[in-house]
MIMARVO-777630 format. One line per 8 residues: their letters; for each residue x, y, z of N, C-alpha, C. Coordinates in pm, 1 decimal. Layout:
N
A> X,Y,Z,X,Y,Z,X,Y,Z ~ ...
***
This chain:
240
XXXXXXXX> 7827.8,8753.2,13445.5,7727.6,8673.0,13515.1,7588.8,8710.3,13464.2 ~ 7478.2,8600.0,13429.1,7363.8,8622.5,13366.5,7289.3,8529.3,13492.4 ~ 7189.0,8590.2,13529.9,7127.6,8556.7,13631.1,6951.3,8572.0,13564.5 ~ 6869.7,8488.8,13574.1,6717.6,8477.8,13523.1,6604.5,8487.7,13620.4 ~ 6547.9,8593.0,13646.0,6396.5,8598.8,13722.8,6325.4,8512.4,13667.2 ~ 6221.6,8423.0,13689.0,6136.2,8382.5,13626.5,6022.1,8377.0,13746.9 ~ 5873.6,8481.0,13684.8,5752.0,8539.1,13749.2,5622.0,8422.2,13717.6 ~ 5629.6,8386.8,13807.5,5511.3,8305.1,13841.0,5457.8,8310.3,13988.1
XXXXXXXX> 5443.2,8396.0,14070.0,5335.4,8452.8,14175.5,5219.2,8460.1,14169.1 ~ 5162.1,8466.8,14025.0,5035.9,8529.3,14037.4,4884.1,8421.6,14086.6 ~ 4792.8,8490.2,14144.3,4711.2,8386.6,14180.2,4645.7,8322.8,14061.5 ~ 4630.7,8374.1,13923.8,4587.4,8317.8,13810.3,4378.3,8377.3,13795.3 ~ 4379.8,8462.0,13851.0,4241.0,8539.1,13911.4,4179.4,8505.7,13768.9 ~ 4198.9,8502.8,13637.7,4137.6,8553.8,13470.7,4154.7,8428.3,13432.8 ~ 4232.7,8325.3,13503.8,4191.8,8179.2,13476.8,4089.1,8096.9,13539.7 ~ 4076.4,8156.8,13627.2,3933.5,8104.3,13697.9,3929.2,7960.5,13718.8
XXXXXXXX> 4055.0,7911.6,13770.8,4042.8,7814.0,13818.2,4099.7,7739.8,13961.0 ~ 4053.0,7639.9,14046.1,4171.9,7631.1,14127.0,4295.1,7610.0,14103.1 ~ 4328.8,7551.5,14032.7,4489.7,7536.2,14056.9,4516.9,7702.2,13974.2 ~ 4638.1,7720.3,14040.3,4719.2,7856.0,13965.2,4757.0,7833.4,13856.5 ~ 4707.8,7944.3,13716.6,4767.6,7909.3,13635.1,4917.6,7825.4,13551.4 ~ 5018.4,7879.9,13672.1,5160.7,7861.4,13614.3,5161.3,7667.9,13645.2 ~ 5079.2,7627.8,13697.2,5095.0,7478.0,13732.2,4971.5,7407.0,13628.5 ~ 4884.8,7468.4,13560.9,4805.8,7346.5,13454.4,4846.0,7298.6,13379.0
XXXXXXXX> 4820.4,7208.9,13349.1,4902.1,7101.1,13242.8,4900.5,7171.0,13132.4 ~ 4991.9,7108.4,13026.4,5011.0,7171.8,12882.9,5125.2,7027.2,12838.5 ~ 5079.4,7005.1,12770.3,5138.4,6836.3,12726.2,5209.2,6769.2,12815.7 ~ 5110.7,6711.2,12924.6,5127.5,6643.0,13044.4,5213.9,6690.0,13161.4 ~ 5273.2,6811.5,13137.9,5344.1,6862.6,13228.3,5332.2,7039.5,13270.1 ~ 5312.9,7075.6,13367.0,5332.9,7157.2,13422.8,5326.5,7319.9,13358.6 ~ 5233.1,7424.4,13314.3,5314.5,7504.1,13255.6,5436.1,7565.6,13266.6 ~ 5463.3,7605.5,13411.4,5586.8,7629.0,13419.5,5713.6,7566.3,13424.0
XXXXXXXX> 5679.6,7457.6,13394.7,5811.7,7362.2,13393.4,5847.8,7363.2,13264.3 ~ 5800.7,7397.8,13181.1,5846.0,7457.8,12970.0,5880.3,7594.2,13038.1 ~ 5888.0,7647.8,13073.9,5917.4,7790.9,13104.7,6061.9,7768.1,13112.7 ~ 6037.3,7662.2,13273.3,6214.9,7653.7,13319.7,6275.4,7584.4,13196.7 ~ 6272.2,7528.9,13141.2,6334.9,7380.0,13051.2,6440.4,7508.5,12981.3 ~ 6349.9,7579.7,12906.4,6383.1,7679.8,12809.8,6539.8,7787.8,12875.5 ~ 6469.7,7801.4,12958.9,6622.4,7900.2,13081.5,6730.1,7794.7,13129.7 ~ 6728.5,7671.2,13188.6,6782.4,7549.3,13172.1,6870.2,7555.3,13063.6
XXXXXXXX> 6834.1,7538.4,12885.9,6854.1,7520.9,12811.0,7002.9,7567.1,12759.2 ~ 6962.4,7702.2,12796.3,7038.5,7898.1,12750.7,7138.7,7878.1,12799.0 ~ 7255.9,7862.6,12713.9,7395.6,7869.8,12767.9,7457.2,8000.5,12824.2 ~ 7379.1,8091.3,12805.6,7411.2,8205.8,12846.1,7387.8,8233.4,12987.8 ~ 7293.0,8171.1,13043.6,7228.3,8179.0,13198.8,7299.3,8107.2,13274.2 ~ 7380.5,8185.0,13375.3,7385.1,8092.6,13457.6,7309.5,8028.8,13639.6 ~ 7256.5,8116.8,13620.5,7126.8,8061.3,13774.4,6983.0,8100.6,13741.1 ~ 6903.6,8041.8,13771.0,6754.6,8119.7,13788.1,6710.8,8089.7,13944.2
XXXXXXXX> 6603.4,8214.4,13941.0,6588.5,8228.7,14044.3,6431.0,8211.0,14026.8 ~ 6330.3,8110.6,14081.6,6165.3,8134.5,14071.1,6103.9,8208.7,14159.5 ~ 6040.6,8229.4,14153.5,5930.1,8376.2,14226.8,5843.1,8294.4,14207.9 ~ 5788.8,8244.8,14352.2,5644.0,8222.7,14352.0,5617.8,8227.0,14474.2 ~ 5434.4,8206.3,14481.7,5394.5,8221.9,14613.1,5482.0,8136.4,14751.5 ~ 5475.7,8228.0,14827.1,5612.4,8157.3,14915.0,5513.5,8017.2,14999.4 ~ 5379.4,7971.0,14991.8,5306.2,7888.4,15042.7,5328.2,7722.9,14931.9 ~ 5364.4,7784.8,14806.7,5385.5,7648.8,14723.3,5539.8,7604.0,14728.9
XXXXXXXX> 5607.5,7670.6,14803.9,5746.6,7575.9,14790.8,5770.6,7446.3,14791.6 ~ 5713.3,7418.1,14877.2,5688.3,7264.9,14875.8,5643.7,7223.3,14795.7 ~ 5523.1,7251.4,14703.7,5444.9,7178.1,14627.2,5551.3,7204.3,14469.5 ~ 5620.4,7266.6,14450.4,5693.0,7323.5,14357.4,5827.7,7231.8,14349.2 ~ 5865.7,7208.6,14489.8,6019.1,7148.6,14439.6,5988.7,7031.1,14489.8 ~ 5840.7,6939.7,14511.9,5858.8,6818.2,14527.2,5770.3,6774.5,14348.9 ~ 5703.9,6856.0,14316.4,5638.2,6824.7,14188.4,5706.0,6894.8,14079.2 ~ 5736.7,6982.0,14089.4,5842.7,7056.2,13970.0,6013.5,7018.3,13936.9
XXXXXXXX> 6031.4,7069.3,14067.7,6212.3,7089.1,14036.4,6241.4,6941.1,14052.2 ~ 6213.8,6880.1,14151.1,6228.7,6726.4,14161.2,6233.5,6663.6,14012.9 ~ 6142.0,6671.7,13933.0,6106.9,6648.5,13808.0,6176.0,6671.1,13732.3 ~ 6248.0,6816.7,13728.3,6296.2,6861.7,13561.4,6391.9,6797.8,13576.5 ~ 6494.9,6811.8,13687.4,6633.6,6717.8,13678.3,6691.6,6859.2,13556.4 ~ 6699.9,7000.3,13666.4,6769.9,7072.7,13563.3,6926.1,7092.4,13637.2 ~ 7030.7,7120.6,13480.7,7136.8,7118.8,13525.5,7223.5,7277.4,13535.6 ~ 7092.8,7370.8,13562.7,7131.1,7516.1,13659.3,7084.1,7475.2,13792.4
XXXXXXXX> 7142.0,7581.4,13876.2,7047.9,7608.6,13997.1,6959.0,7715.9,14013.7 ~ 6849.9,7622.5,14078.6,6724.9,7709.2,14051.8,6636.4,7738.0,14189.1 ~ 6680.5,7858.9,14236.2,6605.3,7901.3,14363.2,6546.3,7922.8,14380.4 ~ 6449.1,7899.4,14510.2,6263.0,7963.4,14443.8,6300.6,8083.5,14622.8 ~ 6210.1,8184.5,14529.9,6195.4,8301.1,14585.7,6070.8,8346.2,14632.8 ~ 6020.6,8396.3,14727.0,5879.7,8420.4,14777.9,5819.2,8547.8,14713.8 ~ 5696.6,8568.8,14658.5,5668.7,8646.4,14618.8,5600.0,8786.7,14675.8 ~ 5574.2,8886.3,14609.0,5508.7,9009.0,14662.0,5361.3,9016.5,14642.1
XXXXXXXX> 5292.8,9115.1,14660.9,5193.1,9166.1,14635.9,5173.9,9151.4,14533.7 ~ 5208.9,9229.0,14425.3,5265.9,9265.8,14282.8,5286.5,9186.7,14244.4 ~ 5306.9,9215.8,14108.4,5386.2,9149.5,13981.4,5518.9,9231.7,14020.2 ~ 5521.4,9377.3,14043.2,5648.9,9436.8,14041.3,5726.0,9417.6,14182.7 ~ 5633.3,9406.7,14299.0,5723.0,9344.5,14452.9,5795.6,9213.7,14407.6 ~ 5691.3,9108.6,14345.5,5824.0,8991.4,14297.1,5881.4,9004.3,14229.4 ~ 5906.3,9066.5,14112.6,6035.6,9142.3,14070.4,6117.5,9185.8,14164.6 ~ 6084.1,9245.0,14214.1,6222.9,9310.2,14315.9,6251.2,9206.9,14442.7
XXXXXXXX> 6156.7,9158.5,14461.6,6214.6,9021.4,14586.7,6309.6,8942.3,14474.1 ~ 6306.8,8924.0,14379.3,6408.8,8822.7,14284.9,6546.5,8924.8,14283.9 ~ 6524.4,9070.8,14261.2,6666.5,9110.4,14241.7,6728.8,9130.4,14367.9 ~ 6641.0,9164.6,14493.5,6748.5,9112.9,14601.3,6780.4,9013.7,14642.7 ~ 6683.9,8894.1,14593.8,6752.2,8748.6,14627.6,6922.2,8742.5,14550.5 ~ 6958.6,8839.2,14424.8,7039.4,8777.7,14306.2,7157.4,8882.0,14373.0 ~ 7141.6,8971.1,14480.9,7219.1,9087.3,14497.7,7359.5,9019.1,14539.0 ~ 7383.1,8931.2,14587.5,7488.4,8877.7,14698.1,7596.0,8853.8,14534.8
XXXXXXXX> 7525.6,8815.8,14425.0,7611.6,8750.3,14321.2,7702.1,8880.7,14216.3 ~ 7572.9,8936.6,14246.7,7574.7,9048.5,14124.6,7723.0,9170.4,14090.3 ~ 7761.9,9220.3,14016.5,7840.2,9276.1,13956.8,7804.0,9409.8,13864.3 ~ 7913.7,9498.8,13828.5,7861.4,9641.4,13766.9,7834.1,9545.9,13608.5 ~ 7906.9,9445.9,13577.3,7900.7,9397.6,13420.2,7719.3,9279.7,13433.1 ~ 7686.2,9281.1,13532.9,7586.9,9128.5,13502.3,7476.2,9188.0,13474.1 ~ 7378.9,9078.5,13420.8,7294.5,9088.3,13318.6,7184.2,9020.9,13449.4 ~ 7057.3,9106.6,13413.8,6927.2,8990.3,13457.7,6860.1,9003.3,13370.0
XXXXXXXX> 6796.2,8879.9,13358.8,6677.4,8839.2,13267.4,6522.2,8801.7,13340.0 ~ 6464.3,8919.2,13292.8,6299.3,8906.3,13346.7,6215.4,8840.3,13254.0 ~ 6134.6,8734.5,13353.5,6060.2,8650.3,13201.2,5924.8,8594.7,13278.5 ~ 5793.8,8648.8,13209.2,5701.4,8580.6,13252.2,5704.8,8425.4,13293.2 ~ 5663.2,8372.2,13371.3,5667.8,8242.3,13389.5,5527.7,8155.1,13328.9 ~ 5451.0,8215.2,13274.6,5335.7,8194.2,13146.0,5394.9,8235.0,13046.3 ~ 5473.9,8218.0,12962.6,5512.6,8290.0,12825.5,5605.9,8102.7,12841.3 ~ 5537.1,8006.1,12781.4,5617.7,7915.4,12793.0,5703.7,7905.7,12628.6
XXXXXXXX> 5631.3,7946.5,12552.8,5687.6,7958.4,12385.9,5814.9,8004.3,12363.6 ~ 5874.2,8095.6,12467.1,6051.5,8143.3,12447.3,6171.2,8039.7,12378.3 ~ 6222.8,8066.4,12310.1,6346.6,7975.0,12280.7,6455.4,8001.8,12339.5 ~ 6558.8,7912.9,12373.8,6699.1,7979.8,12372.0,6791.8,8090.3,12329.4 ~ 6742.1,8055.7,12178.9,6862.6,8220.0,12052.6,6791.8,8276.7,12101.9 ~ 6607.0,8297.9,12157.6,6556.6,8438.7,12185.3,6652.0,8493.3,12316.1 ~ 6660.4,8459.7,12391.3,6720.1,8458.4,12498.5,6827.1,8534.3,12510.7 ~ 6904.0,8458.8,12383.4,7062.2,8450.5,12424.0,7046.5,8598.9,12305.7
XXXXXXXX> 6979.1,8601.2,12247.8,6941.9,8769.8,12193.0,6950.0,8842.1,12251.6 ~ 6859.4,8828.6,12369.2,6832.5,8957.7,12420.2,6888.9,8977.5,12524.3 ~ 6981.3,8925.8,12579.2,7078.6,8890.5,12700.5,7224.1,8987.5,12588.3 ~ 7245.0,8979.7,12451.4,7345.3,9007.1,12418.9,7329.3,9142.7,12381.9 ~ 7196.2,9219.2,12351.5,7158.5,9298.3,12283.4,7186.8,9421.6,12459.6 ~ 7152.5,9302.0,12588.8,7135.3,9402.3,12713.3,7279.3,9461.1,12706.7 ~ 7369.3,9364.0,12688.6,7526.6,9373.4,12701.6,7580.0,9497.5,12674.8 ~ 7497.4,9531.0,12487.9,7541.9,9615.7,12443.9,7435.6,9800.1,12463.2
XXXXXXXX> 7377.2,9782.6,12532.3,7239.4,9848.2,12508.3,7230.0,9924.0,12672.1 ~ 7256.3,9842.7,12721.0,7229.4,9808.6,12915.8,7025.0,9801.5,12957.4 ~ 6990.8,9757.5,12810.7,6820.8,9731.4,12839.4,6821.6,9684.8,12731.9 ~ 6759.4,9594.9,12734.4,6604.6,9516.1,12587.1,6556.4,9468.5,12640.5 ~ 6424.5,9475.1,12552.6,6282.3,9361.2,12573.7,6278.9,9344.9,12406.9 ~ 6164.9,9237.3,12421.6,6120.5,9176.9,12328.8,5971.1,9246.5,12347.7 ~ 5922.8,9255.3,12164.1,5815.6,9336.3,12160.1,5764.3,9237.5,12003.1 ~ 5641.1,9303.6,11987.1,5581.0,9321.7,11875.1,5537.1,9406.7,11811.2
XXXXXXXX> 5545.6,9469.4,11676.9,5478.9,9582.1,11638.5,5339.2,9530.1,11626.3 ~ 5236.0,9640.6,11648.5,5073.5,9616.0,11632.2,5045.9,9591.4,11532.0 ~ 4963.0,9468.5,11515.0,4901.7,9431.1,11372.5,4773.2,9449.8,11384.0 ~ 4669.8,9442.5,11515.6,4553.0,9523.5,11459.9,4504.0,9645.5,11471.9 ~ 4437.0,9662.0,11421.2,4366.5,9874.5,11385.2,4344.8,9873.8,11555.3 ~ 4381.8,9971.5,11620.2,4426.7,10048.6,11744.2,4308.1,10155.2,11802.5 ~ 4187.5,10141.0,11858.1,4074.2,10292.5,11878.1,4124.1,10265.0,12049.0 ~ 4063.3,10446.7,12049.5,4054.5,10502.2,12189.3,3955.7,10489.4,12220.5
XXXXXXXX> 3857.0,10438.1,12348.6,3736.0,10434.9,12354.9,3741.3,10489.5,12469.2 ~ 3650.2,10554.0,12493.8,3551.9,10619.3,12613.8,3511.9,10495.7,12718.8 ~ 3483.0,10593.7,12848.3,3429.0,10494.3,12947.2,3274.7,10451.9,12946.7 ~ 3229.8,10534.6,12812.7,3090.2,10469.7,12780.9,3033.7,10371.0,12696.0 ~ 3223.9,10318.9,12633.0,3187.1,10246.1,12501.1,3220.3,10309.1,12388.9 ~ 3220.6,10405.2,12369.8,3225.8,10456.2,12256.5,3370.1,10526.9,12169.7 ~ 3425.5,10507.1,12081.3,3503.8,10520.7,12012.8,3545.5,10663.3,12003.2 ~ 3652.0,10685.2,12024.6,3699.0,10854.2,12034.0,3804.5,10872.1,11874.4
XXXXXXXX> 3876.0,10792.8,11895.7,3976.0,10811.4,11784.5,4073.5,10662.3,11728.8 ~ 4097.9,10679.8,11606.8,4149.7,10590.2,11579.2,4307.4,10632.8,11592.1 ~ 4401.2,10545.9,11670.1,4556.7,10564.0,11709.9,4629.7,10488.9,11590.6 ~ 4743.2,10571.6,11551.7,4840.3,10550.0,11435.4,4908.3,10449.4,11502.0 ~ 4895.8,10306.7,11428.5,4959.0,10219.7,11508.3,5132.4,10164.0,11411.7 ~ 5124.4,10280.4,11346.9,5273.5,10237.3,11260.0,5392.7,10250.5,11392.8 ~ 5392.8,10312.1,11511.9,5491.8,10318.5,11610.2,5481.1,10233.2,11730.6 ~ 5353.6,10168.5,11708.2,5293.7,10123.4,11859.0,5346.0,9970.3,11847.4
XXXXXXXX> 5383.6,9948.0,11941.7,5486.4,9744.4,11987.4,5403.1,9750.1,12106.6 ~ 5364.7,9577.8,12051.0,5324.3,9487.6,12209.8,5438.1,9474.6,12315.5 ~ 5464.7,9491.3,12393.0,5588.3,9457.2,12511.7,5569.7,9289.6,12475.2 ~ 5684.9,9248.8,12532.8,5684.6,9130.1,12573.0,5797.0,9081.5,12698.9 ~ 5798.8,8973.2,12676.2,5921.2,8921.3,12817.1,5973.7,8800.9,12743.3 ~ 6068.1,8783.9,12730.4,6213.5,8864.0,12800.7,6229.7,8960.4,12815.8 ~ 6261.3,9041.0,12940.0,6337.5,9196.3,12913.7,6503.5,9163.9,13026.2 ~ 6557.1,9220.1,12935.6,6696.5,9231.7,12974.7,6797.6,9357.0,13027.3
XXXXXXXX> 6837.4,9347.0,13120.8,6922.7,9474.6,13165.5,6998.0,9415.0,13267.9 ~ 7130.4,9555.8,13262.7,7204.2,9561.7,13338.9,7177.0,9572.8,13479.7 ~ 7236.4,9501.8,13610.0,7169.7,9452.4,13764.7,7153.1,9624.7,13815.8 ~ 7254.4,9701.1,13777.4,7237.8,9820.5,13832.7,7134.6,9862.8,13792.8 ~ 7130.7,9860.6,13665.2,7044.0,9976.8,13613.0,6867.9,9926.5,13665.1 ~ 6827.6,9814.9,13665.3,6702.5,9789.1,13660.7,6750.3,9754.7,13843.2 ~ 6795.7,9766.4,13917.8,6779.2,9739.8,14057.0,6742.4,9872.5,14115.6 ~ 6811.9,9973.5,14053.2,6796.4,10131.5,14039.3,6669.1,10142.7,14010.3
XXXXXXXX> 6608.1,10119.0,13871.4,6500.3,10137.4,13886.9,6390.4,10119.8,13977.8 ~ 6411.4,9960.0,13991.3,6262.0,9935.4,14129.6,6270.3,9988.3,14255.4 ~ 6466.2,10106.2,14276.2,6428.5,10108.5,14404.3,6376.5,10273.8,14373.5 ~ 6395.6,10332.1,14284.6,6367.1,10486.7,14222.2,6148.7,10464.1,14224.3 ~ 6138.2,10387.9,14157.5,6000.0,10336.0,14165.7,5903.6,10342.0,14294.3 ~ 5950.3,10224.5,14410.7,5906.7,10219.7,14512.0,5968.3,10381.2,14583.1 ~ 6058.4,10446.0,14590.1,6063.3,10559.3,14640.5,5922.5,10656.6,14593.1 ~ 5933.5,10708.4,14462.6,5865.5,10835.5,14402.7,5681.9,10720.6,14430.1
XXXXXXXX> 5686.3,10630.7,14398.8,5513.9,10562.0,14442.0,5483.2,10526.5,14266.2 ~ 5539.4,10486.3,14158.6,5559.5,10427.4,14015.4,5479.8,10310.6,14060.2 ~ 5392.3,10278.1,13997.3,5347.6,10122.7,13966.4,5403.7,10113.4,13778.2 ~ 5403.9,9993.1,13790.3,5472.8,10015.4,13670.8,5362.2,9859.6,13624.0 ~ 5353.9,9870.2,13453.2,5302.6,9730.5,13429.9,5375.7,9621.9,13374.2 ~ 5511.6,9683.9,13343.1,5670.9,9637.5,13309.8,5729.5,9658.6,13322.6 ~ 5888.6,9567.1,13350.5,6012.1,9608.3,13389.6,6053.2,9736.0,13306.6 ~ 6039.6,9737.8,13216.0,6084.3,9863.2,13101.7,6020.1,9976.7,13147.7
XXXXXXXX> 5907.6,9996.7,13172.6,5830.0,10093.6,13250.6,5908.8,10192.4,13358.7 ~ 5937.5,10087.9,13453.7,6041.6,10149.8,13551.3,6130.0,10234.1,13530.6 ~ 6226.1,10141.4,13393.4,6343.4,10196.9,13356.0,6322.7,10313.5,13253.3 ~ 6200.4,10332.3,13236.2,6200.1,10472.4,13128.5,6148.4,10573.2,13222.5 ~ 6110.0,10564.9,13338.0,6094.4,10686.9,13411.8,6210.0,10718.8,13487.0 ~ 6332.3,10652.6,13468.1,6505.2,10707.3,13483.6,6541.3,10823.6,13370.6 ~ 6473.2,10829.3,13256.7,6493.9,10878.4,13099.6,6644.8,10773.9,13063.6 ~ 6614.4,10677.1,13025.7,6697.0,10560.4,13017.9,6635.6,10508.9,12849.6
XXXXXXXX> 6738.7,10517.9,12809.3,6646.2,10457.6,12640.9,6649.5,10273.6,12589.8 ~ 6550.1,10198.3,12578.8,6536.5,10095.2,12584.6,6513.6,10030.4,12478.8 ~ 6634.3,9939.2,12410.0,6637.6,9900.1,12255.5,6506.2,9789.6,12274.9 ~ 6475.5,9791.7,12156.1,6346.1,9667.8,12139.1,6384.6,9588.9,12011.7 ~ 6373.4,9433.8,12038.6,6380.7,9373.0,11938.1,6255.6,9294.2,11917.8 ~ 6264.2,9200.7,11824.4,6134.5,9170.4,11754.6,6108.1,9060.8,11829.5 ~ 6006.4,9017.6,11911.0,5971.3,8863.5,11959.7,5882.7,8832.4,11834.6 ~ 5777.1,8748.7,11911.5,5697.8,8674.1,11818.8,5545.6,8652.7,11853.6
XXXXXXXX> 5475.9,8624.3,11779.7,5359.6,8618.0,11857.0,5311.9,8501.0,11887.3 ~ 5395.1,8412.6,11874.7,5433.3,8239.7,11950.8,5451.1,8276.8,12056.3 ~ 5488.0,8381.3,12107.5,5541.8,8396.1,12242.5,5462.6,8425.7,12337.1 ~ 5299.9,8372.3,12328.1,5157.4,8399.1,12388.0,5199.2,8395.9,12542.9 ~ 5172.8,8486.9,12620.8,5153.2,8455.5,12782.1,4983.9,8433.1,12791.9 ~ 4996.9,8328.4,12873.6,4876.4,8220.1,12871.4,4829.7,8286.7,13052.4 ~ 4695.2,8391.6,13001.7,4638.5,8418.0,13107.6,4473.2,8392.7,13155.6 ~ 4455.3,8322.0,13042.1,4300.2,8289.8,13011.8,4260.4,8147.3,13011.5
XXXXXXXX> 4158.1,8075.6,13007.7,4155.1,7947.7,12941.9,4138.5,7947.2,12779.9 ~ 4099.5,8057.3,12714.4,4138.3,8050.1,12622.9,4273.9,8075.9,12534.3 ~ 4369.2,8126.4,12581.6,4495.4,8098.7,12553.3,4538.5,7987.6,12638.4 ~ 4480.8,7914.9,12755.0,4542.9,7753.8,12758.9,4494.9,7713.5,12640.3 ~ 4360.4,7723.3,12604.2,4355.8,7642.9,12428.3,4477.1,7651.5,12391.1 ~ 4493.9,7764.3,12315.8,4580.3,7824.5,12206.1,4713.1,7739.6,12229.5 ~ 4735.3,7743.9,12336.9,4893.2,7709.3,12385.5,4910.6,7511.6,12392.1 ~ 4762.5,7477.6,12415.5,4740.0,7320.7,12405.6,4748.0,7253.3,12253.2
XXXXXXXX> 4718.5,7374.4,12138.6,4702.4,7337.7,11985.4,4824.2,7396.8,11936.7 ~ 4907.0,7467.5,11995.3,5067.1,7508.7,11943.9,5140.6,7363.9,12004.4 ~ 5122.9,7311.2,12111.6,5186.8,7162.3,12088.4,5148.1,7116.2,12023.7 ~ 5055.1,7093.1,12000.8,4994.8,6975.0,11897.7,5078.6,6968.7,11767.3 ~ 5041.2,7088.4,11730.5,5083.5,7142.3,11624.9,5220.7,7134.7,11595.4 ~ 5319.9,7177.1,11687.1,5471.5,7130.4,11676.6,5509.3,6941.2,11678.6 ~ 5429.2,6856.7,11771.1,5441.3,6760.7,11771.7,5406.1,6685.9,11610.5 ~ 5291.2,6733.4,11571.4,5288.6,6764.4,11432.6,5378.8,6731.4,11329.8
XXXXXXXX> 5439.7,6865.1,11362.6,5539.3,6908.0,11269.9,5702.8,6834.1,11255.6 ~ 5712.5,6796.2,11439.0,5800.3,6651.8,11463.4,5833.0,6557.3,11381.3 ~ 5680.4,6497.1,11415.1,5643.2,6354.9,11334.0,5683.8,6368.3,11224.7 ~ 5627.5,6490.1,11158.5,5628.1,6450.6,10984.9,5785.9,6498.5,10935.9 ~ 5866.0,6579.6,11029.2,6005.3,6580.3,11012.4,6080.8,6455.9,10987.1 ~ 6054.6,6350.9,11162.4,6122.8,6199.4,11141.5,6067.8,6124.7,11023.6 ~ 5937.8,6171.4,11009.4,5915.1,6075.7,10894.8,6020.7,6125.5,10725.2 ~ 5981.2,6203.5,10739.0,6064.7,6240.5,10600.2,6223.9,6251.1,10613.5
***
């Protein structure tokens, strides 16, 4: 059993706008509704579960789910404080299903760029692993700076990876974690986080840097000219 969190709670505070980020348009529809399409898609998944503010339900499954016409089921879940309380309100919503063999999949609900094979990667990689995320190695020069501004040292960035989301693990192992977490007082800024203060070792595979989580209005740009750009790339496919 493969079961999918998908995190969209947040009030969108660094977008600075009214509507919440996970709902601005991005080629006439919804950001988070490319989020779901993508988990929808994944033959590997079989339920998702949404995390969001528990005040938009309504506005969510009469403008969203109504809409996608998806053929999982897709539960919406009320969110926490946190980024990491709605995480864990999603894994006890998933507890009633769950098993020592099942898989969850944690996935920003702004990271609309995910594909399926990514998915079904890192869902296979958890199988064998009982953890992955998706990462990036650092491509730019890395300094330590001071709280005055000022530059302390330059960090060897030949070891250093961006996190990303998807992250994948076994229901025990990462349910263990958030409850090991909330015990000892862990804030964590990722699911993986959690699970490495178990001493739990966590394979990483390669995402992409298509895989932008859109927390700014300037990555809504970015993410408005990556359609374009694929639609683009469409066209001139059918054409040729």
């Amino acid at each position: 059993m493969v079961s999918a969190i998908i995190v969209a709670a947040g009030k969108g505070i660094r977008m600075d706008d009214r509507v919440r980020k996970q709902y601005l348009l991005l080629d006439r529809r919804p950001l988070i509704s490319h989020t779901i399409a993508v988990f929808d898609e994944c033959n590997m998944i079989n339920e998702i579960f949404l995390v969001i503010p528990e005040e938009d339900f309504v506005f969510c499954n009469e403008n969203i789910l109504n809409q996608q016409n998806c053929q999982k089921k897709v539960s919406l879940v009320p969110g926490g404080t946190t980024r990491q309380d709605s995480v864990y309100n999603g894994l006890l919503a998933i507890d009633n299903i769950m098993d020592n063999n099942s898989i969850v999949v944690i996935h920003d609900g702004v990271r609309p760029f995910i594909r399926p094979e990514q998915l079904t990667e890192c869902i296979t990689s958890a199988n064998d692993y009982d953890a992955c995320i998706f990462g990036i190695p650092a491509y730019d020069t890395l300094k330590s700076v001071n709280s005055s501004g000022f530059i302390e040292n330059t960090i060897e960035r030949n070891t250093i990876w961006f996190a990303q989301t998807p992250q994948a693990f076994k229901y025990n192992l990462i349910r263990r974690a958030h409850e090991n977490a909330l015990r000892v007082g862990i804030v964590g800024t990722d699911d993986a986080m959690l699970v490495e203060q178990l001493g739990i070792k966590l394979k990483v595979i390669s995402g992409s840097r298509c895989n932008v989580k859109i927390t700014t209005k300037e990555d809504l740009l970015l993410a408005r000219a990556m359609i374009k750009d694929r639609a683009a790339d469409s066209s001139q496919t059918a054409v040729g």
